[in-house]
N, C-alpha and C positions, 0 to 999 in steps of 0.2 A: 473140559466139557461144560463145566458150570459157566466161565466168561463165554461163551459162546449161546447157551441158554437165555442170558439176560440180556445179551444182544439182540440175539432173534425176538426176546420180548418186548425190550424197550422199542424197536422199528415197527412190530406188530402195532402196537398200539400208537406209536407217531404217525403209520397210517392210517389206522381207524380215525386219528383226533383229524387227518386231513381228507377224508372221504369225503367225498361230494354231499350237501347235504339235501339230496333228493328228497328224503321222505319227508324231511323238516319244510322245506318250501312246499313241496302237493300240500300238506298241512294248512300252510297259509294260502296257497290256494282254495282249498276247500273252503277257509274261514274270509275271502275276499268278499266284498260287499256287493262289487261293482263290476263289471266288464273293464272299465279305467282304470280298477285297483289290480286286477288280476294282472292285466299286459304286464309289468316290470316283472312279476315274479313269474310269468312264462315265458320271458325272455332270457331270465335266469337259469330256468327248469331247460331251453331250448340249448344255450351255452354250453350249461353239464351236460345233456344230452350227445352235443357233437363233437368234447371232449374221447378224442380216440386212446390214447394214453400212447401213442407212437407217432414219433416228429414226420415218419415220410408221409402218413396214412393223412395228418394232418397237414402235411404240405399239399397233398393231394388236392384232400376237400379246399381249401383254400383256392388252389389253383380252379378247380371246377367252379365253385362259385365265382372268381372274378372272368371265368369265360361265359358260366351262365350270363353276368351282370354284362357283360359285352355285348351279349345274343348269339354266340358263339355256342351254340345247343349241340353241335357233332364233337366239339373237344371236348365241351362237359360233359357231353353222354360218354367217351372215351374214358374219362379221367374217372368218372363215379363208377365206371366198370372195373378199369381199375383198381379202387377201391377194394369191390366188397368179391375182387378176384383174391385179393393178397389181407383183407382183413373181415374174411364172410361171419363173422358173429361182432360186426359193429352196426350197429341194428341204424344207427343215424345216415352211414354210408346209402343203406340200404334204403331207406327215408328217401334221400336227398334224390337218389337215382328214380324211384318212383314217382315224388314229385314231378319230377322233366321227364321220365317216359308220360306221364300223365298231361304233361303239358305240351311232347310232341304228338296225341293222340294215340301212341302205342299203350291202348288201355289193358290190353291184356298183361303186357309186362309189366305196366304201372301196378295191377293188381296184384301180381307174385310178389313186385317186390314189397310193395305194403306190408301185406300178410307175412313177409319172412321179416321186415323193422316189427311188425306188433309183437311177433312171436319170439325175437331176439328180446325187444323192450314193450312190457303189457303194461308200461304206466308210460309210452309215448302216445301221449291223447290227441298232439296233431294227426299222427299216423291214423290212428282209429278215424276219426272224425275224415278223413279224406279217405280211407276204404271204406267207412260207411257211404259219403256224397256216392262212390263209386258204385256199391252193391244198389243203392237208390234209382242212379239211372240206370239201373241195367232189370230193374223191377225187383231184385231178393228185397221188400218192404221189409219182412222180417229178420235178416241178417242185420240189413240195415241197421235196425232202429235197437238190435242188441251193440253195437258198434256205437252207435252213438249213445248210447247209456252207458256204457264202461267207461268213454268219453267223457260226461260228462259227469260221470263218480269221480273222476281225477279233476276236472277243472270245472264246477258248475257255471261259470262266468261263462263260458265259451262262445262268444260273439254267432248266433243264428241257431245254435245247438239246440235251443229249447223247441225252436222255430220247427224243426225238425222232427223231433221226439213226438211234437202233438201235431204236427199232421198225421207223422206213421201210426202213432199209437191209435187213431180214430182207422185207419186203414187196416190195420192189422188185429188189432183186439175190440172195434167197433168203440160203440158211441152207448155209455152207459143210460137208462132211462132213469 
């Protein structure tokens, strides 16, 4: 029982030392100067992100993306359904299918599937940041502008995000005297 103990401990911990280092990049996200400085390391953050840890689920995404990148939008829509039929708490799947429902105008579904990526992953700040653009046009100001704040607690740099925040916050909690 003992050789088997220190085996299970020694992989335990070869995993933790190979764990994605999420919190350590939002970190350096947080500490980015610039909008310029941030892109690499939310590129990084998007990578981890749509790491499934399953070769088919990632064949998948693959496959959907290079039919997206075709314009081939009914096989991607196919393939991300797909997806988050056979891996439903992989919050990126769920992202990626939102995204293209939101880009064939199927807004409603774009918004389910959001809300089930943010609620799978509360630190995917693209996700936020595009259910909030959605709660915006559809007039929740307030929903909105809390979405874009959670958002923008994970990546201050966020290309248009502030842009945002201070229109709503003047709409929603007025204009101080």
């Amino acid at each position: 029982m003992r050789p088997l103990s220190l085996l299970f401990l020694l992989c335990l911990s070869a995993a933790a030392m190979a764990a994605p280092p999420v919190d350590a990049l939002l970190a350096q996200l947080k500490a980015a100067q610039s909008a310029e400085d941030a892109k690499p390391i939310e590129a990084r953050l998007d990578a981890l992100f749509l790491q499934s840890g399953s070769p088919s689920v990632d064949l998948l995404m693959s496959r959907a993306a290079a039919a997206e990148a075709a314009g081939d939008k009914d096989t991607a829509r196919k393939l991300y359904d797909a997806v988050v039929d056979i891996a439903p708490k992989y919050a990126e799947g769920w992202h990626r299918r939102g995204l293209l429902q939101s880009d064939t105008n199927d807004d409603a579904g774009a918004m389910v599937s959001l809300q089930k990526a943010v609620a799978l992953n509360p630190r995917q700040f693209a996700a936020l940041e595009e259910l909030g653009e959605m709660l915006e046009d559809y007039g929740d100001k307030p929903g909105a502008l809390a979405l874009y704040r959670r958002a923008q607690a994970l990546d201050p740099q966020m290309e248009g995000l502030q842009r945002h925040i201070d229109g709503l916050s003047r709409a929603v909690e007025g204009q101080g005297i």
